[in-house]
Structures are given as C-alpha cells and as structure tokens.
NUBA-640546 format. One record per residue (C-alpha): chain; residue number from 1; z, y, x. Coordinates in steps of 0.1 Angstrom, whole numbers. Layout:
BEGIN
chain = A resi = NUM pz = Z py = Y px = X;
...
END
This chain:
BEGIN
chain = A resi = 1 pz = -14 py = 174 px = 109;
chain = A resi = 2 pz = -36 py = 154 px = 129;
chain = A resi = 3 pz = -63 py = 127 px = 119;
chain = A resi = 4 pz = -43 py = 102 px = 126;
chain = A resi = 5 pz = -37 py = 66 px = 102;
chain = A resi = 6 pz = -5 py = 48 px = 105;
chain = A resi = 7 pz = -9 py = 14 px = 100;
chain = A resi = 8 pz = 23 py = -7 px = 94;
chain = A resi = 9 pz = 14 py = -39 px = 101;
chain = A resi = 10 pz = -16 py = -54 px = 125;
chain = A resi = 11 pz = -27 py = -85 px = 101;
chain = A resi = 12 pz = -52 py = -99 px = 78;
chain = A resi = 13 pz = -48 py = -68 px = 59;
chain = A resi = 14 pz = -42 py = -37 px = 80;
chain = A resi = 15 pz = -67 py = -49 px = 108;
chain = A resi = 16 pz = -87 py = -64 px = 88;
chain = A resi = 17 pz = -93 py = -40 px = 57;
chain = A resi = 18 pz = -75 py = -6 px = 57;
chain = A resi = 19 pz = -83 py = -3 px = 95;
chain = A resi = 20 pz = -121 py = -3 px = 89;
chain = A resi = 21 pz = -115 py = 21 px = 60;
chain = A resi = 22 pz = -96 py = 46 px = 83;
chain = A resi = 23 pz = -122 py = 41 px = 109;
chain = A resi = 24 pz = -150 py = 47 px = 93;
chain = A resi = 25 pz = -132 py = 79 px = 76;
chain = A resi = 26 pz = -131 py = 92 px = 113;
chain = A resi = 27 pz = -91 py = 87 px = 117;
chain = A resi = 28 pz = -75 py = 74 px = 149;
chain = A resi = 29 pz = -55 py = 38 px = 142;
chain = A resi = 30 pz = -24 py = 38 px = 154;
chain = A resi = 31 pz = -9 py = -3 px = 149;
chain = A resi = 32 pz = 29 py = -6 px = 141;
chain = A resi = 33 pz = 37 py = -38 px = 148;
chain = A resi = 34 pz = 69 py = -65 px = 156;
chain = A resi = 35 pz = 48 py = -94 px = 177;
chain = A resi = 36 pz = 44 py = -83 px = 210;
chain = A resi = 37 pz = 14 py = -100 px = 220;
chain = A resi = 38 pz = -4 py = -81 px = 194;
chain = A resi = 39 pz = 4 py = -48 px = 206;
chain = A resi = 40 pz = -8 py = -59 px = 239;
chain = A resi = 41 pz = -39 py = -69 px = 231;
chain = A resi = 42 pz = -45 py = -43 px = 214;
chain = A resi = 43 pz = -37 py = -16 px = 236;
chain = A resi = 44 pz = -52 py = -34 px = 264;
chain = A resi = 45 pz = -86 py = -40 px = 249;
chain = A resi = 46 pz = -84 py = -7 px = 224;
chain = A resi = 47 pz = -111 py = -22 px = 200;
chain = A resi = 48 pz = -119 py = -57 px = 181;
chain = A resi = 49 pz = -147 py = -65 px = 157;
chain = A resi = 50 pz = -145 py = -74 px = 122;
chain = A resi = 51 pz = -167 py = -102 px = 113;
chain = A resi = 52 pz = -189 py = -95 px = 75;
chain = A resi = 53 pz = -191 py = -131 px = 62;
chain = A resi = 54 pz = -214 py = -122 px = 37;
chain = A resi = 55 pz = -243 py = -109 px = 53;
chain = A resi = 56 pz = -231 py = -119 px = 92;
chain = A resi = 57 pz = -224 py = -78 px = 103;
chain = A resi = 58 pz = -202 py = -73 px = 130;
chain = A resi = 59 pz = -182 py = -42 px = 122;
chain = A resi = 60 pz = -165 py = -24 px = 159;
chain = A resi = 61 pz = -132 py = -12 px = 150;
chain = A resi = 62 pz = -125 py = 11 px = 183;
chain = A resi = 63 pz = -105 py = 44 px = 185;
chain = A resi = 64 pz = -71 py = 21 px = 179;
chain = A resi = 65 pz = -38 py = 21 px = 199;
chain = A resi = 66 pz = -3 py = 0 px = 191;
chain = A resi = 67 pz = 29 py = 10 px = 191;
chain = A resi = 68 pz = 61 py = -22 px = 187;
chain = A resi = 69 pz = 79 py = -14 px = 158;
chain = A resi = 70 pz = 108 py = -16 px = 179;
chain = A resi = 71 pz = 96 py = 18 px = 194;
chain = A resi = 72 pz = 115 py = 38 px = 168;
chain = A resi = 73 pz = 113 py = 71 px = 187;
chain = A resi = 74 pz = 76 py = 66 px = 192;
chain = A resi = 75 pz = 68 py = 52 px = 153;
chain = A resi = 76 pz = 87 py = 83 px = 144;
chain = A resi = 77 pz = 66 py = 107 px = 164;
chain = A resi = 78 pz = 34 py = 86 px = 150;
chain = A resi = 79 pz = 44 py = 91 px = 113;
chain = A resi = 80 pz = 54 py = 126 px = 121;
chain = A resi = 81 pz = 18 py = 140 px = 127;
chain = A resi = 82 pz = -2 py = 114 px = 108;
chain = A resi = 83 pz = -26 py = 125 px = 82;
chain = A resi = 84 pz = -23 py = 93 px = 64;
chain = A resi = 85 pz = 5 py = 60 px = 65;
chain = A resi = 86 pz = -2 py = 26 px = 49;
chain = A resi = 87 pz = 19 py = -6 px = 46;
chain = A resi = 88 pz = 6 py = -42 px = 51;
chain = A resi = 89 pz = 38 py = -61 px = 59;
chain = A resi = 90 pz = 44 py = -77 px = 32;
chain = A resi = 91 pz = 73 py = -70 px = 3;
chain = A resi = 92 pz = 100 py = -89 px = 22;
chain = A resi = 93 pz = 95 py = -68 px = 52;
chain = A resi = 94 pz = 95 py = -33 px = 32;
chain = A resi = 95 pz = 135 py = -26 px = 45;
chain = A resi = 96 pz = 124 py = -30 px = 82;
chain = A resi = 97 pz = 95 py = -3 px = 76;
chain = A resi = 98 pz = 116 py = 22 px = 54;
chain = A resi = 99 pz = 138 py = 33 px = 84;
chain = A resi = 100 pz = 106 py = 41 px = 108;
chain = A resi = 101 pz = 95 py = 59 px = 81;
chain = A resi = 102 pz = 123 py = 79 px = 73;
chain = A resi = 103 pz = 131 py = 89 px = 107;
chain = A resi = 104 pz = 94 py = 100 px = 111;
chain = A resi = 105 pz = 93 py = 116 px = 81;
chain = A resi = 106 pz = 127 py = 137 px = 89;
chain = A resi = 107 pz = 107 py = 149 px = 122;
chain = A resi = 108 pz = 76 py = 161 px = 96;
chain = A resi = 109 pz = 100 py = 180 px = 74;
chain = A resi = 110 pz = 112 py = 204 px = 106;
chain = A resi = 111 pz = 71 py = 209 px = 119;
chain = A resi = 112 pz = 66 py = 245 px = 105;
chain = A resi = 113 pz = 27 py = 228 px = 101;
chain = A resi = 114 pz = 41 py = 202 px = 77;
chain = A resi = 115 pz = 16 py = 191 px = 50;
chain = A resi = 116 pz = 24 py = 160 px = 23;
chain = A resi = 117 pz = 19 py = 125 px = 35;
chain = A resi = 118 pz = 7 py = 100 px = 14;
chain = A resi = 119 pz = 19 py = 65 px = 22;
chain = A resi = 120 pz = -9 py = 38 px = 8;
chain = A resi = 121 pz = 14 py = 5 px = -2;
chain = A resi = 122 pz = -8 py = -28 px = 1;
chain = A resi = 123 pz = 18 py = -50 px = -10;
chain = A resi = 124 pz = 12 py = -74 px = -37;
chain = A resi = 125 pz = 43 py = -66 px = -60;
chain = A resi = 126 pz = 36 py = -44 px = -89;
chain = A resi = 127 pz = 72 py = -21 px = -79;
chain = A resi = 128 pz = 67 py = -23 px = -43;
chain = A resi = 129 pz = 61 py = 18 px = -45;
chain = A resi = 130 pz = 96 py = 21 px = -58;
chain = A resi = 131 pz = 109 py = -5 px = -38;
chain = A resi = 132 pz = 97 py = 16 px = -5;
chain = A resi = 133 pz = 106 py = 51 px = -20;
chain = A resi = 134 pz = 140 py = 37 px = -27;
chain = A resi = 135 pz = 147 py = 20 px = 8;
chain = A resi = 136 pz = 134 py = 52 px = 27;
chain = A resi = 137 pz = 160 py = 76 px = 7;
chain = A resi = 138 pz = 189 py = 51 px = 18;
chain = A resi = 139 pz = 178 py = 62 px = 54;
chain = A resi = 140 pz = 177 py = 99 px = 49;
chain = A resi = 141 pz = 205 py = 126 px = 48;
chain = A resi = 142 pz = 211 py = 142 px = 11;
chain = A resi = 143 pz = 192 py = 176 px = 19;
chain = A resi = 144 pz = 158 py = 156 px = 28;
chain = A resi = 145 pz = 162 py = 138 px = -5;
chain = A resi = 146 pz = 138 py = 168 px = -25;
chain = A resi = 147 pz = 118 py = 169 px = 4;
chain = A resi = 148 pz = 107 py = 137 px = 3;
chain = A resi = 149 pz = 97 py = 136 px = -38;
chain = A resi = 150 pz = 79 py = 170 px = -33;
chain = A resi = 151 pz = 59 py = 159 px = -1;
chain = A resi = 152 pz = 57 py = 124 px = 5;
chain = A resi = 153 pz = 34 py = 101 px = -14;
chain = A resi = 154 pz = 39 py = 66 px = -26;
chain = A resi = 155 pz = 7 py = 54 px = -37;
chain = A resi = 156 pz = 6 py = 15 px = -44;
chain = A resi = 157 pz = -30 py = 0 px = -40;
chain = A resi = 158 pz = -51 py = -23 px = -51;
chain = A resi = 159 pz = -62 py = -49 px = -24;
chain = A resi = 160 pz = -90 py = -71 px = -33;
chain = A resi = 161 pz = -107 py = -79 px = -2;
chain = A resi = 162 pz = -107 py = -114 px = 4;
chain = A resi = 163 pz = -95 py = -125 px = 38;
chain = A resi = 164 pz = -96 py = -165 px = 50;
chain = A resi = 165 pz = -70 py = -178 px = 72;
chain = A resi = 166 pz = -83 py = -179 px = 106;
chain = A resi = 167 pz = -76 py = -213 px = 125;
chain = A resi = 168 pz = -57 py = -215 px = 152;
chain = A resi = 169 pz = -91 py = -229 px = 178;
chain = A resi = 170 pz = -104 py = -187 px = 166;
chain = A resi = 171 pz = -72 py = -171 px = 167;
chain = A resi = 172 pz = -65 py = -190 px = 204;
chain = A resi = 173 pz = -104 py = -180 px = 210;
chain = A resi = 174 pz = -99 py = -143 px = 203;
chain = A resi = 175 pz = -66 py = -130 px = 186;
chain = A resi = 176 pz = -80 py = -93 px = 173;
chain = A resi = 177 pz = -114 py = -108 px = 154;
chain = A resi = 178 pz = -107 py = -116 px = 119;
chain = A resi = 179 pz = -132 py = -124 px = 93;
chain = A resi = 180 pz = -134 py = -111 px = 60;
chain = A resi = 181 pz = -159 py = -105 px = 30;
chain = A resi = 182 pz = -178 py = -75 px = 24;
chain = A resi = 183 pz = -162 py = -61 px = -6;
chain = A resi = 184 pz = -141 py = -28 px = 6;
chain = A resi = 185 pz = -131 py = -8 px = -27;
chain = A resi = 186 pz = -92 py = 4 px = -30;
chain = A resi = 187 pz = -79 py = 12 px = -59;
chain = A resi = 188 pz = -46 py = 32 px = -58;
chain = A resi = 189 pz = -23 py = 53 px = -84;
chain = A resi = 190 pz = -38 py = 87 px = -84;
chain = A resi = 191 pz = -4 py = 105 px = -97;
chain = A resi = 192 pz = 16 py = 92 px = -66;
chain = A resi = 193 pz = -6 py = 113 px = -48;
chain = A resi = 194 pz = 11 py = 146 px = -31;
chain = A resi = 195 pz = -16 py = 173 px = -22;
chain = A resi = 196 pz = -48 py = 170 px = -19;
chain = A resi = 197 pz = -65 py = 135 px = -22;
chain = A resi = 198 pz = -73 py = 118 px = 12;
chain = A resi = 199 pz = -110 py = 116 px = 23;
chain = A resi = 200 pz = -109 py = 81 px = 28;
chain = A resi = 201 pz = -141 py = 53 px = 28;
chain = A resi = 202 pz = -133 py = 32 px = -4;
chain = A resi = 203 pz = -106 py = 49 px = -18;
chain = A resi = 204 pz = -108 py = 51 px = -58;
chain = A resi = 205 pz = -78 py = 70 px = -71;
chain = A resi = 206 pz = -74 py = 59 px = -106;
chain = A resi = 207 pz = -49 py = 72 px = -134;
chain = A resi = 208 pz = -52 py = 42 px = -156;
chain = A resi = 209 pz = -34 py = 23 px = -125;
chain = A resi = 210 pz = -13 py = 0 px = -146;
chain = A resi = 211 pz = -44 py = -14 px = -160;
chain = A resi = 212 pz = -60 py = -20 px = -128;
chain = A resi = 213 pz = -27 py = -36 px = -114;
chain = A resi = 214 pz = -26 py = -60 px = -145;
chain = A resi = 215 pz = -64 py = -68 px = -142;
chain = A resi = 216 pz = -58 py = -76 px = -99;
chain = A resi = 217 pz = -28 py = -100 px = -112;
chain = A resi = 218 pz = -41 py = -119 px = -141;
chain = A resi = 219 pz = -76 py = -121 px = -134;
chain = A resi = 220 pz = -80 py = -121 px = -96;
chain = A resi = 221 pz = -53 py = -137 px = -88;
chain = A resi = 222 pz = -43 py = -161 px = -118;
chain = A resi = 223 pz = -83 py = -171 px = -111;
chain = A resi = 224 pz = -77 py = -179 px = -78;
chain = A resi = 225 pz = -45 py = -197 px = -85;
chain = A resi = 226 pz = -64 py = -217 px = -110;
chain = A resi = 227 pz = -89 py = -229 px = -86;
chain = A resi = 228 pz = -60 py = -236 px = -63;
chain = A resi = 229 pz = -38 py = -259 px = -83;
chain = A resi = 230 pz = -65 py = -274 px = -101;
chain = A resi = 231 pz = -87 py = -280 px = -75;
chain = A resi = 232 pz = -57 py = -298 px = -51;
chain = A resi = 233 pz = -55 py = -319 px = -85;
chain = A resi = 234 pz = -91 py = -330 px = -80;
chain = A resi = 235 pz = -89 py = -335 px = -39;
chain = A resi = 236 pz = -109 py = -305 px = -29;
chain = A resi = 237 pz = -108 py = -283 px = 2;
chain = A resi = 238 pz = -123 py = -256 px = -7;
chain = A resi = 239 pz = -126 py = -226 px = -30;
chain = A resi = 240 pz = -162 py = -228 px = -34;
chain = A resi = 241 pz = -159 py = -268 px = -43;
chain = A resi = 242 pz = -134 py = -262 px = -71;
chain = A resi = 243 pz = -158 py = -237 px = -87;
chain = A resi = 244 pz = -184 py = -262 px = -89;
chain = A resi = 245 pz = -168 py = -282 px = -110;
chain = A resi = 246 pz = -175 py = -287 px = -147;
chain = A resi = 247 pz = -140 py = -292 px = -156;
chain = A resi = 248 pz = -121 py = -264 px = -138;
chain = A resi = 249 pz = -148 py = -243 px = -145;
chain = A resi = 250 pz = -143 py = -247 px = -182;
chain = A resi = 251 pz = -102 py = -236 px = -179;
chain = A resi = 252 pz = -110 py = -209 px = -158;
chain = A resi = 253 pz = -137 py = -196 px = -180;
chain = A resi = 254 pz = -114 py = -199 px = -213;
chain = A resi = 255 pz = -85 py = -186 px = -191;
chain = A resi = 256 pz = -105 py = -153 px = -181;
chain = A resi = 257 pz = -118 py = -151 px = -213;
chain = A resi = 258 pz = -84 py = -151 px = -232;
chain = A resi = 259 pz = -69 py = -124 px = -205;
chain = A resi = 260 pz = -103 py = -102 px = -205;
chain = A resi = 261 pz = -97 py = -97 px = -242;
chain = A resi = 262 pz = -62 py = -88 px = -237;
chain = A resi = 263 pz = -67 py = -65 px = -214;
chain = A resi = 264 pz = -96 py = -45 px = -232;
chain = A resi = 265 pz = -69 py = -41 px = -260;
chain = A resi = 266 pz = -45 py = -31 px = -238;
chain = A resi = 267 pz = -59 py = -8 px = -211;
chain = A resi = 268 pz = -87 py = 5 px = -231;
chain = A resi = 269 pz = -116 py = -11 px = -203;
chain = A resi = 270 pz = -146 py = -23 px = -221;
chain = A resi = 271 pz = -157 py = -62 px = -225;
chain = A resi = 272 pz = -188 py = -50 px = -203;
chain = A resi = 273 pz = -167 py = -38 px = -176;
chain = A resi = 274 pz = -143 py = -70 px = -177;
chain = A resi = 275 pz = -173 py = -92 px = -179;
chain = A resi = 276 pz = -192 py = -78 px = -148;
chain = A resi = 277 pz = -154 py = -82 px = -128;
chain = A resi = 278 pz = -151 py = -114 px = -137;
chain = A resi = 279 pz = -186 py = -127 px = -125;
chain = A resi = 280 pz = -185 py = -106 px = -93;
chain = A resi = 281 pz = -150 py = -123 px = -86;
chain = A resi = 282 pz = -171 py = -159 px = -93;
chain = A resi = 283 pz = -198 py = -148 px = -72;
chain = A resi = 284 pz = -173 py = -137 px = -43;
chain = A resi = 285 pz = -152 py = -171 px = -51;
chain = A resi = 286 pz = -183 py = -192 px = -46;
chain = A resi = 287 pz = -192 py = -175 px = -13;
chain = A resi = 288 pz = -194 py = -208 px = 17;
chain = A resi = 289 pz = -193 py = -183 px = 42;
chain = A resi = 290 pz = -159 py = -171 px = 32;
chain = A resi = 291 pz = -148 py = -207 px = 33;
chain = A resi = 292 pz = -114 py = -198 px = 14;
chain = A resi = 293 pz = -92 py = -229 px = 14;
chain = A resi = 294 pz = -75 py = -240 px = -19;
chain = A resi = 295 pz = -45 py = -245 px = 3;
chain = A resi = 296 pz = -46 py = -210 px = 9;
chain = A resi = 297 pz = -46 py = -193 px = -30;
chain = A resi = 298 pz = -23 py = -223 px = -39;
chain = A resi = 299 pz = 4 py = -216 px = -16;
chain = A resi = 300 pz = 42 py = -210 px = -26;
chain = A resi = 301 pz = 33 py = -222 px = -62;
chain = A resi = 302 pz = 75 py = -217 px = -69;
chain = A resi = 303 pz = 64 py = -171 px = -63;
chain = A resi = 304 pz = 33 py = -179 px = -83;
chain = A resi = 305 pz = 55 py = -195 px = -115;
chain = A resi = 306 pz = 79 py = -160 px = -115;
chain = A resi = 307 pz = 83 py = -149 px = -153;
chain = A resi = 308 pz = 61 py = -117 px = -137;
chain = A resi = 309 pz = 38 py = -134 px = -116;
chain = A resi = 310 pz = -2 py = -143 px = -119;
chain = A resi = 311 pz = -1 py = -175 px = -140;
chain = A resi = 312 pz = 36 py = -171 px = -167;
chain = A resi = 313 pz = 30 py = -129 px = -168;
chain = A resi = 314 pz = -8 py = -137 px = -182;
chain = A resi = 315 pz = 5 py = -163 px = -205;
chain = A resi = 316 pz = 32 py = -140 px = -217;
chain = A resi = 317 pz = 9 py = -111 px = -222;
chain = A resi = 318 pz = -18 py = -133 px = -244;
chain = A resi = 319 pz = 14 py = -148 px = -263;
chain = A resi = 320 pz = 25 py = -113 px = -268;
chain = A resi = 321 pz = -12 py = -99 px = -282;
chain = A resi = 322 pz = -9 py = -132 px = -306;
chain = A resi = 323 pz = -31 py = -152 px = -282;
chain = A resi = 324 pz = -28 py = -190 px = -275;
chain = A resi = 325 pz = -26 py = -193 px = -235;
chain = A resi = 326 pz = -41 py = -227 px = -237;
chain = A resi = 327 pz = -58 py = -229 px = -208;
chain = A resi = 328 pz = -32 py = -212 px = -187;
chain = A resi = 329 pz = -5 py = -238 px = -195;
chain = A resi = 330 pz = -32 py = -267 px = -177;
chain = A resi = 331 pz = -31 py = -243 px = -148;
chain = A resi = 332 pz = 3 py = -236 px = -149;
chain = A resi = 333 pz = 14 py = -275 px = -154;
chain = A resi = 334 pz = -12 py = -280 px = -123;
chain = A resi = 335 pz = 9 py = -253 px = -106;
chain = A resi = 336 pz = 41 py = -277 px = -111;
chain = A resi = 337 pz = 22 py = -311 px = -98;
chain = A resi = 338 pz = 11 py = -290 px = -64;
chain = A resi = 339 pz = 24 py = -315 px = -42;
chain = A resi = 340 pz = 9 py = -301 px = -3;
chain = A resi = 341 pz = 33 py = -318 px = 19;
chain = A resi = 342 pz = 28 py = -290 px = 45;
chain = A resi = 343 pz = 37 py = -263 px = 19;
chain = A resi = 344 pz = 75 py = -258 px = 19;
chain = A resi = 345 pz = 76 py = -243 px = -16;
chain = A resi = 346 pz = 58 py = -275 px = -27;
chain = A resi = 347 pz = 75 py = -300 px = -12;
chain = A resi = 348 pz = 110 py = -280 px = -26;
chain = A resi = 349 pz = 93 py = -279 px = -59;
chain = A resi = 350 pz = 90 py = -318 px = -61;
chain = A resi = 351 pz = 123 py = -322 px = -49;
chain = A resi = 352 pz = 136 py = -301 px = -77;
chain = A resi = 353 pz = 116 py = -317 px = -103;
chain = A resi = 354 pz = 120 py = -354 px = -92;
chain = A resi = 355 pz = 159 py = -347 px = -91;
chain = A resi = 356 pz = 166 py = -323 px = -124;
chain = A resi = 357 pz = 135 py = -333 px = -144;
chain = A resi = 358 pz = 100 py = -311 px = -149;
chain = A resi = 359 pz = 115 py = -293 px = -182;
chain = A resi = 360 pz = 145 py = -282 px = -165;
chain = A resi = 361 pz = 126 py = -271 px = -138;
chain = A resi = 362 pz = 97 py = -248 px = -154;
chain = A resi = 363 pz = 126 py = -231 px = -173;
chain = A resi = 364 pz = 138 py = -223 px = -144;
chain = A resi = 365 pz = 110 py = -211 px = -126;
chain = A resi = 366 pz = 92 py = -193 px = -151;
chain = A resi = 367 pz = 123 py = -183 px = -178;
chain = A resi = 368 pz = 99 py = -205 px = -205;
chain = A resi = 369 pz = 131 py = -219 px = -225;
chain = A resi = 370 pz = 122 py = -252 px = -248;
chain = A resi = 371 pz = 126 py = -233 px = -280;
chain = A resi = 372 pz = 95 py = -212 px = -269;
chain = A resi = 373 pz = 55 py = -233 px = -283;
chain = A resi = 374 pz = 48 py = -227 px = -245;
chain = A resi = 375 pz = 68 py = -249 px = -225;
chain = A resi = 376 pz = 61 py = -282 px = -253;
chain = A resi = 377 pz = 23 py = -268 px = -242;
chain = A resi = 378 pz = 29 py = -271 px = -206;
chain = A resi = 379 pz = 48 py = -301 px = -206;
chain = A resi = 380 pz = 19 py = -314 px = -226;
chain = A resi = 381 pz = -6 py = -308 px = -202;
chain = A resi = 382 pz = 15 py = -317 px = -174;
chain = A resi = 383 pz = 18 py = -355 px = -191;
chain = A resi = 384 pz = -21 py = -353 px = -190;
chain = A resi = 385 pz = -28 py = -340 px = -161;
chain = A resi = 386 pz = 0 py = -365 px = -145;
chain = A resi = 387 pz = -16 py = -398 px = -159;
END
C-alpha cells in the first residue's frame, strides 16, 4: 500500500485539521469532494496554507490533489492503495461516502499486496462508526462481507480542534485558507483498529474511548453550547464575550463541575485530569484570535436538545449518578428561547413553541415527560430567564 491519505471531505475539518496531520506524517492528500470549484482549486494550485490563530503560524499544506466524488472509478482506485481513509462529511452525508468506499475497498481485497485499512470517522455522532460499517456492507457482495470485518478499520475520533467560520469577504479572498487554533490531538478507538497502528502526527489511540467520547460531548460541547445560548440571551457576539461574564460563567462553572464528577465515577479519569481539560477548554474558549461566534456553537439548538445530545444526555447522566443538573436546565431553557432569525432550526423552534406551548415542546425535543423533577426545572428557569 502506498502512503497515501484519503480524505473524504475538503472542509473545515479535513482541510483544515486531519490534512495537516497527514501532511506532516509524510502522506500524500488526496481530497474527495462533491463541490466542483473545490476540486479545482485545489488541483490547480496543489497547496494552501493553514492559518495558526494562536500564535499567527502559517502552516503549507502541499503534496495534495482532488478527485469529485462523482469520479467513482477514480475514488475507488484512491481508496484502493491508500495507506490511511478518513471521513469529514458530516453524519447525513455518510450513505453518499459508503458506496466509494465499498467499491474501493472491493478493488483492495483482489491486490495480492492487500494490507488492512483503517478508516478515521470525524463525525460528531457517537454510532457514526457503525453507521458507516453498516452502510458500506449494504454495497458489498456477501463473500466480501468477512473481508471487510477482518481488514478494514472503523475507528471513530475525537475532534476537538476548534475551527471559526470563515466569512464570505476571506472565503471570496482565497477559498483553500482556513483558520484554525493550535490544538491538533485526535483521539480515536484503539480496538477498531485492524493491523498495525497508523504513524500519524496527533493520533492518541485510546481503549477507554467511550469515556473520551462522553467527556468531548458533555464538556466540550455542552460548554460551548452553554456559552452559545446563554450568551445570545445576554446580546453577545462572541465566544470570548460570553466567558467574561460573571453570570454565565457561574452556570458553566457549576455545569462542568457537576459533569466532571460524573464522569470521574464513571470512566475512572481523575478530578486532576478533568480539572486541567476543563481550564484548557476556558483558556481555548477565551482565545480573541479565534473569534468563535456564539451564533456558531448555538446553531440548530432543536440537534442540540436530542435525548442523546450535549445538553439533555449530560442532564440525564448527572440525574442518573443521583446528581441535580441544575445548572444544565438554565442552559437547556436558554437553548429553548434561542431565537436567531437567520437560524432555521431557531426560527422552527419558536414556531413550534409559540403554537403548541414550551412544555409540549421540550417533551418533544428532548423525551423530558412532565412527570420527570427535570422538565418542572426547565420550565422554571425558562419563566426566569423569559421575564
């Protein structure tokens, strides 16, 4: 096999994180993507630079090529011969990725120099692994069916890296520069893993994965959504601006607090561990440079509220370990006042709750049914936070 990465997906994550790992590991980047300009301009200019907000580096990401993910044939051939694959497409698009990747992998299984292929999955659903493996076996004959549990990989990741939304004037300016923040460690499952381990920059196998999955969900992310919702409440732009304030910094604190615990019970990490993630995740939130948006870790608030999701699968999990979620039922009655007339989930949210009521509404959403203390605790704190 050759050292060659397969990159599904040319975005904010693929170009502008896993592409800098493969790169710097020495592996040729080859881009499978669906919007044509893209692949143009990348196979035209064969190179773009990542931007380092925290300390202004300008990382050279060269040695890269495209293919259109219409190009079965040639996607194929690519996944065929690659020494590594990786998915950034996100989960909806997993069912237009698992037939390229079954036909390539059916042209691996007849090269007498076949070696196992390990497919990193950086989408952020916790069974996006199985959702992939599953998809890819509907494409493939019977007798490939052993082949692909005994040689192919399905190793979901941990992504971390922050990445802003670029605004239109830069993306119009140059569409390949993207700018990101420095942090570049990748957690994945270490028993999806077929052969040996890849020699990749950043990569941290890990076989307490379920732990690190729950501590990306309901500290990074039910963080960030906390700043989100509570900081549109208060009328600020940015991420950086909601953490400065006294007030959301006190739910978030309580918030992290409550889930840290948990999760040192749970997963066995220690309360040293959980405290240093949880002020290296402050310190990266406060970062100006990054100049997240709290449009951005606010946005579809109606995926955020899922039973299973950041905010209700935290409050869940406390409520489980005999823990109040408190604090998480502000955030989550914030989540339900996210009114961002240019988000379409929003705006359909208020619709909902102006028409059916807010009670009817967060038992829908988040399966919280009025007999449960929690939903009288969220439609508490929504009353408050409403007035």
């Amino acid at each position: 096999m050759e050292r060659v990465a397969v990159q599904f997906g040319a975005g904010n994550i693929g170009r502008g994180f896993t592409a800098q790992l493969f790169h710097e590991s020495g592996y040729e980047v080859v881009f499978v993507e669906a919007v044509p300009s893209l692949v143009e301009e990348i196979n035209r200019r064969k190179k773009y630079v990542i931007h380092i907000v925290d300390n202004g580096e300008e990382v050279e990401i060269t040695d890269i090529r495209a293919v259109h993910s219409e190009d079965v044939q040639q996607v194929a051939q690519e996944v065929a011969r690659a020494g590594i694959a990786c998915t950034a497409v996100g989960v909806h698009a997993l069912h237009q990725v698992a037939p390229l990747l079954a036909y390539g992998i059916a042209l691996r299984s007849q090269r007498p120099d076949s070696l196992p292929l390990n497919i990193l999955i950086c989408e952020n659903q916790i069974d996006a692994d199985q959702i992939l493996y599953e998809k890819v076996l509907e494409h493939l004959p019977a007798e490939l069916h052993e082949y692909v549990r005994s040689q192919i990989g399905f190793v979901l990741c941990v992504v971390s890296r922050m990445v802003p939304v670029m605004t239109p004037e830069e993306k119009r300016a140059d569409p390949l520069t993207i700018k990101v923040e420095a942090y570049k460690r990748l957690p994945v499952n270490a028993r999806a893993i077929k052969g040996e381990i890849p020699s990749i920059v950043g990569l941290e196998p890990v076989q307490n994965f379920a732990g690190y999955v729950e501590r990306k969900l309901f500290v990074h992310n039910a963080a960030h959504a906390t700043l989100g919702y509570l900081g549109w409440l208060k009328g600020y732009t940015y991420v950086y601006e909601a953490m400065k304030d006294e007030w959301i910094r006190s739910v978030l604190d309580e918030a992290m607090q409550a889930v840290s615990e948990v999760l040192v019970r749970k997963h066995g990490f220690t309360p040293e561990e959980m405290r240093e993630h949880v002020q290296d995740l402050y310190r990266r939130f406060e970062s100006v440079a990054l100049g997240d948006t709290v449009a951005r870790v606010a946005r579809d608030p109606e995926r955020k509220l899922r039973p299973d999701d950041r905010l209700v699968g935290a409050a869940r999990l406390l409520w489980e370990h005999g823990v109040e979620p408190r604090a998480l039922c502000i955030v989550i009655a914030a989540a339900l006042l996210y009114d961002n007339p240019e988000d379409e989930s929003a705006v359909a949210l208020q619709k909902r709750i102006e028409q059916e009521g807010v009670s009817a509404e967060l038992e829908r959403l988040t399966g919280i049914t009025a007999d449960m203390p929690m939903h009288q605790c969220i439609l508490d704190a929504y009353a408050r936070l409403k007035n």
